[in-house]
N, C-alpha and C positions, 0 to 999 in steps of 0.2 A: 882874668880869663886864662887857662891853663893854655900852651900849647901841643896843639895833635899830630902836627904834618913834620912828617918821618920819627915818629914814635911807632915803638914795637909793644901792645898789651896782647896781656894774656887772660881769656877769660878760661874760668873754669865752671863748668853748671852750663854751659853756652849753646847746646846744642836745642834748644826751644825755650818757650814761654820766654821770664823775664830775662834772661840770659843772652839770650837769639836779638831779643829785642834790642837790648842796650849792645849788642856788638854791631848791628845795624848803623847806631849814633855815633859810635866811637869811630868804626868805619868813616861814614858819612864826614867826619870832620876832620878827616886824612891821617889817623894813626893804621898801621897795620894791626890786625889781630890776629891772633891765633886760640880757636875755640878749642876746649876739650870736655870729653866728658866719658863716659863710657862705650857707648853705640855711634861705630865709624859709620854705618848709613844716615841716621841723622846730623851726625857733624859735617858730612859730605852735602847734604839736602843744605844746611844751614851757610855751609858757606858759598853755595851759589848763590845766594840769596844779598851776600853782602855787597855795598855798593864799592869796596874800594878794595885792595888786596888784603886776602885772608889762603889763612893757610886751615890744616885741622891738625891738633894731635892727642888720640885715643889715651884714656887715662881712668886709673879704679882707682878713687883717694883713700881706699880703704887698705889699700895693699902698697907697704912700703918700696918695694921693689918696683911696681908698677910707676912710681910717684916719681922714683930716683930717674930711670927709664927716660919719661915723660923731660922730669927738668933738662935734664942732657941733650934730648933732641929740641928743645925749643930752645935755648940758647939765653944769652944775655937777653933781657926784658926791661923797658921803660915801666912798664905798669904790671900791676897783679892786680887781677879782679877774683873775689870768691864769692860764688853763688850756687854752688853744689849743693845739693839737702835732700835727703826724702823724709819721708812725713807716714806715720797709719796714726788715726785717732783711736787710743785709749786711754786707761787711767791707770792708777795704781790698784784699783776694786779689779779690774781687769786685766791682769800682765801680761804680756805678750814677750816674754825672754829677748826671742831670737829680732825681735823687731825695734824693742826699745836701745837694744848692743848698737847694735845699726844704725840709727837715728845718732848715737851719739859716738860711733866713728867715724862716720861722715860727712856730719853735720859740723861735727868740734874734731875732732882726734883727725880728720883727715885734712881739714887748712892750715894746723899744725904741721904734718907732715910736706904738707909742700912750702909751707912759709921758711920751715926751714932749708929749704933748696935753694928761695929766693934772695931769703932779708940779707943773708950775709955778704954776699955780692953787692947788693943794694947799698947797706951800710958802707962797706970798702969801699965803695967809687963814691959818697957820700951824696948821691941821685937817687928819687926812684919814687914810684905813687904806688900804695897798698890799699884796695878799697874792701873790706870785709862786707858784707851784707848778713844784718844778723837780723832780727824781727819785733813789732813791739810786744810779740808775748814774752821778749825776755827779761821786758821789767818786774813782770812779778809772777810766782806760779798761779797757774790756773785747772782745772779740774780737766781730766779728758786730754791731757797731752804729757804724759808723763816724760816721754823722750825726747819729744819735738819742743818744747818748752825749758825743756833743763839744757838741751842742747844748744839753744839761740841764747838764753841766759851763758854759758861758757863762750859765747865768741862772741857777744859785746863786751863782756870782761876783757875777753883776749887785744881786741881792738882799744879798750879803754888803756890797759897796762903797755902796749905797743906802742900808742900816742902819747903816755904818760914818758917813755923812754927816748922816743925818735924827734919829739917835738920843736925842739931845736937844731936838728938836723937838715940835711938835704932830702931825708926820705920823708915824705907826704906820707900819714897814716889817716884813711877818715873811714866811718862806718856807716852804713844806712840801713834803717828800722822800719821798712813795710809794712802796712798792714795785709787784708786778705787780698790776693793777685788772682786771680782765675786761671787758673792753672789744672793742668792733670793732677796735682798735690792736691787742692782745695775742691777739685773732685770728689774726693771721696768725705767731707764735712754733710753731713744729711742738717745741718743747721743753719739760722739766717746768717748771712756776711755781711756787718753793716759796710759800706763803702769800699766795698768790691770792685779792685781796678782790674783794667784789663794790661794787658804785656806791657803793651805802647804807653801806658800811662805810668805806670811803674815808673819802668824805664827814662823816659822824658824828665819824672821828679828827681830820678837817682844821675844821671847824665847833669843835669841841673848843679847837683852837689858837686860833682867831682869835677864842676868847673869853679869852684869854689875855692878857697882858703878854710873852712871852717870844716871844723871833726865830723860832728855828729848832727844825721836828719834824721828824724822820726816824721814818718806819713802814711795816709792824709793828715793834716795840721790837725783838725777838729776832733780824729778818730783817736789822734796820737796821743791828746789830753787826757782820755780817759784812762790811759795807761802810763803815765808820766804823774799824773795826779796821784793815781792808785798806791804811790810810794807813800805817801805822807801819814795815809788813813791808818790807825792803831788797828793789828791782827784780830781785834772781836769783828771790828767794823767791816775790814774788807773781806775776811771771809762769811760772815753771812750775805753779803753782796755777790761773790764770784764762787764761792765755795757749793760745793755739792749740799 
């Protein structure tokens, strides 16, 4: 069981849904947090909300300056939590330029940006927990997300090649792989979601891990096979199964 009480994390994504939720837990179990995200009205809503002290500090992971900014005012950090993403469903029959850029400086190009503000300190003091949150659609492509799926595919890489380097270290790297969360994101999906969590449940599963020892969680268990499996099948096979 890790310990929380007088630890400093950092969430980033934290300002609702799964983000708001798990800083509620991390709360809850006496570390300090500090949420960030774009919109100081909802990080301000957000951390009245928390049960233990929280602070907020306003941050666009898109914008290098912004990020540098951000690291400086929050200071030394026990933990790094990354849960920032947006999301539009298309495909590549559909491009959408300026949205697919987006998706994947945000989602990827922008945890870089701050990881490198973090790890190095992290490293030096040879302390430190990095929890990445990437998706199970990053095990393999899928039709209809051409951004959002290439970009969860680059930050479990990221997390994987992290933990392949830190692992004997002091700094804790582990990653967690979601399925669909009901969110303002998955809003905008006009298709079924099989086992569609809510925040709280997310969160509960992810909180779960990062009291753990072990890297990597993929959930729900049941959901998560289908897309852990999906690695093995020969390219005829899985794309006439998932393929357009």
């Amino acid at each position: 069981m890790r310990t929380w009480q007088g630890k400093r994390y950092w969430l980033i994504g934290a300002s609702e849904g799964l983000g708001k939720a798990l800083a509620q837990k991390i709360s809850a179990a006496g570390a300090e947090v500090i949420l960030s995200a774009r919109s100081e009205d909802s990080l301000a809503s957000a951390v009245a909300d928390m049960p233990g002290k929280a602070t907020y500090q306003t941050i666009d992971i898109s914008d290098d300056d912004s990020v540098k900014a951000a690291a400086e005012a929050v200071g030394e950090v026990d933990g790094l939590v990354l849960l920032a993403g947006v999301y539009w469903p298309f495909g590549a029959d559909a491009w959408e330029a300026d949205k697919a850029v987006a998706m994947a400086d945000i989602n990827f190009t922008g945890y870089m940006r701050v990881l490198g503000q973090v790890v190095p300190s992290m490293v030096d003091r040879d302390e430190g927990h990095i929890v990445i949150t990437s998706s199970l659609t990053g095990f393999r492509g899928l039709p209809g997300s051409i951004g959002y799926t290439a970009s969860k595919a680059a930050t479990m890489s990221l997390a994987e090649c992290m933990y392949a380097d830190l692992r004997r270290t002091g700094v804790d790297v582990q990653v967690a792989n979601p399925g669909f969360i009901k969110t303002r994101l998955t809003d905008k999906n006009d298709f079924n979601m099989p086992f569609l969590m809510q925040p709280d449940e997310a969160a509960a599963a992810m909180f779960d891990h990062m009291n753990t020892d072990h890297f990597k969680k993929s959930f729900p268990m049941l959901f998560s096979w289908v897309f852990r499996l999906s690695q093995f099948l020969p390219d005829w096979a899985y794309y006439r199964i998932f393929g357009k």
